[in-house]
N, C-alpha and C positions, 0 to 999 in steps of 0.2 A: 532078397530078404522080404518074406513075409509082413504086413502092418498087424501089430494085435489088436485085436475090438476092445476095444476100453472108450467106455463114455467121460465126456467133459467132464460133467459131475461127480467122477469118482473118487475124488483127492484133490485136494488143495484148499484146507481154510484161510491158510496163509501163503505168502508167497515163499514163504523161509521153508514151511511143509511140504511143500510142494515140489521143492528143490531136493530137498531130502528124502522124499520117496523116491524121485527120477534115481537121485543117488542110488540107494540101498537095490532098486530093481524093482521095487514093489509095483509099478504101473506095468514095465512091460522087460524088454530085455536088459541084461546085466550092461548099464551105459560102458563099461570097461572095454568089450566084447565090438562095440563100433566104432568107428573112427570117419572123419570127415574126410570127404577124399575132393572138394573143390570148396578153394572161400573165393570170395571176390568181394568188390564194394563200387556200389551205383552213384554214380555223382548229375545233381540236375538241376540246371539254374530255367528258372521260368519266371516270367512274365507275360497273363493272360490277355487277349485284345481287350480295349476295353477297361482295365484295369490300373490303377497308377500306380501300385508296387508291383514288384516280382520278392521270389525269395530261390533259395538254394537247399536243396536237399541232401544226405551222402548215408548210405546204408549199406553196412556191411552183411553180407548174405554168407551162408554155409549150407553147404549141400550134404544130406545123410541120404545113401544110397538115391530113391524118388521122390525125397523131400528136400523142401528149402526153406531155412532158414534166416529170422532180417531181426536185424536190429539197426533201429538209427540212431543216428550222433551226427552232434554237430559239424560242420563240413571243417576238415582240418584239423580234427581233434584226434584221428586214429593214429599209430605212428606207424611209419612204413611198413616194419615186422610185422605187423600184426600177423597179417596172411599167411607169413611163414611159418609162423607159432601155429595156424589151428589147421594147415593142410597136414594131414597123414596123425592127426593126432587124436585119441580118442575122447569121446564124450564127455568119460569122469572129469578128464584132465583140464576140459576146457570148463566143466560148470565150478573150476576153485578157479579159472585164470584173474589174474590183476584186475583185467578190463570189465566194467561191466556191461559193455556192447557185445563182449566174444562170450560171456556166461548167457545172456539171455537168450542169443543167436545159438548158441548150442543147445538150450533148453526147448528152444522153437522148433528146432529143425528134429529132435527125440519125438517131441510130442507129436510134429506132422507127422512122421514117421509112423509110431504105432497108434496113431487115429488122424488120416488124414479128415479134410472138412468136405463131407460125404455125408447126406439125410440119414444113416447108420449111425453115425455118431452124432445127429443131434442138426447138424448144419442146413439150410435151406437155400438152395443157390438163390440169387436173384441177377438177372441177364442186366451187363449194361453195354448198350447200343454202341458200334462203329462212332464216333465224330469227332470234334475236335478235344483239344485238352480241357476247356472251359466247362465244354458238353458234357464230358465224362466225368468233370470233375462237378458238374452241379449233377449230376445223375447218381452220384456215387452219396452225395452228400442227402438226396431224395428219401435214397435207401437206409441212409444210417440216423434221420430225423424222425422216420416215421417209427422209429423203435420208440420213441417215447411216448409216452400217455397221460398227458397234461393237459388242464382244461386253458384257453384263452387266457393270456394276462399272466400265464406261470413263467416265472423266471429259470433259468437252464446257466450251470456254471460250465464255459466250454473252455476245458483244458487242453491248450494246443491250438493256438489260432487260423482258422480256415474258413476263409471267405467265402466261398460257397456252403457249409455250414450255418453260419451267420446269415446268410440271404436266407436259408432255408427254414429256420428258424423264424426271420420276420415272418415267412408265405403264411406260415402256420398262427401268427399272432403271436408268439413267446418272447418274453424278451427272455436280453442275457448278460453273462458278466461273462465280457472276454479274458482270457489266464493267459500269458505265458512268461516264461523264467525270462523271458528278455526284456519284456514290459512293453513299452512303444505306444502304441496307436494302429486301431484299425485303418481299413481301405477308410473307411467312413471317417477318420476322427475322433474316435472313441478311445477313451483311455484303457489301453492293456493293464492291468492286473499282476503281478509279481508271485504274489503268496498264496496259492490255491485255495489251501487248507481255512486260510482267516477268511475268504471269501464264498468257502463252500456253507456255512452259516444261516447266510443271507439267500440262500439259493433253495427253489423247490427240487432240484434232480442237478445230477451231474452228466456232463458229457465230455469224454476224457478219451486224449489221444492212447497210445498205445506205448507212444515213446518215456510215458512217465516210468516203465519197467525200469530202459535206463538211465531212468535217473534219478530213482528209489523213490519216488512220488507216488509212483500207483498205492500202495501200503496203507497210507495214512487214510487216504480219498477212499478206499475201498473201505477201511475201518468207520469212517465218517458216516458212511452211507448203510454201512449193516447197521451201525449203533443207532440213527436216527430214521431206518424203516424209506431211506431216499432211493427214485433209482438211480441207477448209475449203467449208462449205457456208456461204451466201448467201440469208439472203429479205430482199426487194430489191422497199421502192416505191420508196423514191430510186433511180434510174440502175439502174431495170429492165433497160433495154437494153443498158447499158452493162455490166455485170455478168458476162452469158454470154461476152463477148468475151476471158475471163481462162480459159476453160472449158480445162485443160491448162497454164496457167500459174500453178498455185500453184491453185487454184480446182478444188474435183469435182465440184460441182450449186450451182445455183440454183436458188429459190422468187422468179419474176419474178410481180411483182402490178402492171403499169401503172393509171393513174389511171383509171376512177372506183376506189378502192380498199374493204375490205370493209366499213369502219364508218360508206360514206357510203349504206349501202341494206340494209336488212332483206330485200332478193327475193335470188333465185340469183345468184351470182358464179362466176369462175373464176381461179385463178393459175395460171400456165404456169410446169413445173419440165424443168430442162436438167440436163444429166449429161454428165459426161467418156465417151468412149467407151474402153471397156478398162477401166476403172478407172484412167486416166490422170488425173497430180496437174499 
């Protein structure tokens, strides 16, 4: 199968709209007409040198023909079946399923599908180096800091807490309000955040995992930021593809990293980062 050329920008003020053209066919083929023929789900517990937490990762992936679909979720939350349900089953069927890890991971794997992340569609690779996980993961974090365009002393609401992030972030002089639904404490001490949305307020720009797709968070945080002219930059292994299509609706850049992602290989990687044109929000 052929991918069709369709730019990010061409649908999706909302995430509901955007579901709903995939639906009807309007971006590219009748989703009915394809079906997923391999799911799988990546499980990774880490701990960097150097660091005194670890955490665990678990994302379930879907493959449409040469595309790969991710969404992540909490480690243990998928139930067995899942897999069973989305192998051999078509698109329509999975963007109404229950789950909304197998709706977004199907919506992911469409979109890579007919506009992989290729400078055609909009995408700009940026190489990251062979080394270890810390290396890649502060190199990755490089790449998705410098989307921003903040003078000294601007505050940044980082949704989705990542430590290399947050280093990255100091280098630059910004400060930040760490987010996430679990709360806690950073490596540092620092008190996590619960409630995005009450905290995106107090913030000059936001910077938002990808995983808030599943977990209906992206919506609000996207509305917040078109309404009040903020940017809102994006790195995104969940609904890589899905992501640029916001690129001018509330959205100024992306940091798209589709699966194999970078803590699954010590050799060269790349993430492909997108930008509003004009500086459009």
């Amino acid at each position: 199968m052929t991918p069709v050329t369709a730019r990010p920008t061409a649908a999706g003020r909302t995430y509901d709209e955007l579901v709903a053209d995939v639906r009807e066919g309007a971006l590219g083929p009748d989703p009915r007409t394809l079906r997923i023929a391999v799911a799988f789900t990546t499980r990774q517990a880490v701990r960097h040198d150097g660091r005194g937490t670890g955490y665990r990762n678990e994302v379930l992936s879907l493959r449409l023909a040469e595309a790969v679909g991710s969404c992540a979720v909490e480690p243990g939350e998928l139930p067995d079946g899942a897999l069973d349900e989305c192998v051999g089953a078509d698109v329509a069927r999975l963007l109404c399923h229950p789950l909304p890890a197998v709706r977004v991971a199907a919506l992911d794997a469409y979109l890579m599908h007919i506009a992989p992340h290729t400078p055609e569609h909009g995408a700009h690779p940026v190489a990251l180096a062979a080394g270890s996980s810390l290396e890649k993961s502060r190199a990755r974090a490089g790449a998705v800091v410098e989307l921003l365009d903040l003078p000294d002393g601007g505050r940044v609401l980082v949704v989705g807490v990542v430590n290399s992030l947050l280093e990255a972030l100091r280098s630059r002089g910004l400060g930040y309000v760490p987010c996430d639904l679990k709360g806690g404490v950073t490596e540092w001490g620092e008190p996590v955040v619960a409630d995005a949305l009450a905290a995106a307020g107090r913030c000059d720009a936001l910077l938002v995992s990808g995983m808030t797709l599943g977990n209906a968070t992206f919506e609000p945080l996207r509305a917040h930021a078109h309404r009040h002219g903020k940017q809102l930059v994006l790195f995104a292994q969940t609904g890589s593809a899905v992501l640029p299509r916001f690129l001018g609706h509330g959205v100024t850049a992306v940091c798209a990293e589709p699966y194999p992602f970078f803590w699954l290989d010590g050799g060269p990687g790349v993430v492909h980062r997108y930008r509003c044109p004009g500086g459009e929000r």
